[in-house]
N, C-alpha and C positions, 0 to 999 in steps of 0.2 A: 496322292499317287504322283509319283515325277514320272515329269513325262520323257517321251521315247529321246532318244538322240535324233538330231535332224543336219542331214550333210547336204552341202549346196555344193554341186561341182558346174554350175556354169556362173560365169564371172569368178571370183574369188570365191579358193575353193575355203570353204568354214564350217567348224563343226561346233554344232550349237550343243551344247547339252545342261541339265538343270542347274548348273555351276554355273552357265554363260558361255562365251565364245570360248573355244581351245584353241591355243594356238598352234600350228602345222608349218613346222619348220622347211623340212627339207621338199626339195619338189621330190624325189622321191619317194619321200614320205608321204605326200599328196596323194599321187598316180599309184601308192598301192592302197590306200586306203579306198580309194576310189572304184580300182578296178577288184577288189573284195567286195565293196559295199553294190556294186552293180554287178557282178556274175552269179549267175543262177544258181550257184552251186557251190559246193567247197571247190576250192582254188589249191593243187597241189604247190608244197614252197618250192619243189624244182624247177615247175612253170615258172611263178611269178621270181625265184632267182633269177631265169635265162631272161626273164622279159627286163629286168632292172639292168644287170648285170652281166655283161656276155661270158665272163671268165670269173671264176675264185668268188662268187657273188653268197654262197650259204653261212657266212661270217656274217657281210652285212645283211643279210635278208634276219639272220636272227635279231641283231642290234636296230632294225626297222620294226620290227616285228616289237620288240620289247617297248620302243616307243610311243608307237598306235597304243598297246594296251594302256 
């Protein structure tokens, strides 16, 4: 059985998963895997657009989005 994925978001944020550490390029790309992996619920992408991105942000919320996966 492999096991779960494990995110450490205090100190350096790393995502362990049964391949080893993945590397998390962009801060970004951190702060949305983050705040995904910690809200209670499904996260609409307009929110976490407006929260990355104040303008023109649903371009890169998808190219972030494709990345995390």
């Amino acid at each position: 059985m492999t096991p779960a994925p494990h995110l450490t978001v205090y100190g350096p944020t790393t995502l362990i998963t049964g391949d080893g550490i993945l590397p998390l390029g962009s801060i970004k790309l951190r702060a949305a895997l983050c705040y995904l992996a910690l809200s209670a619920g499904p996260v609409a992408r307009e929110a976490l657009s407006w929260m990355l991105w104040t303008h023109a942000g649903r371009r890169n919320l998808r190219q972030l989005l494709y990345q995390i996966r």
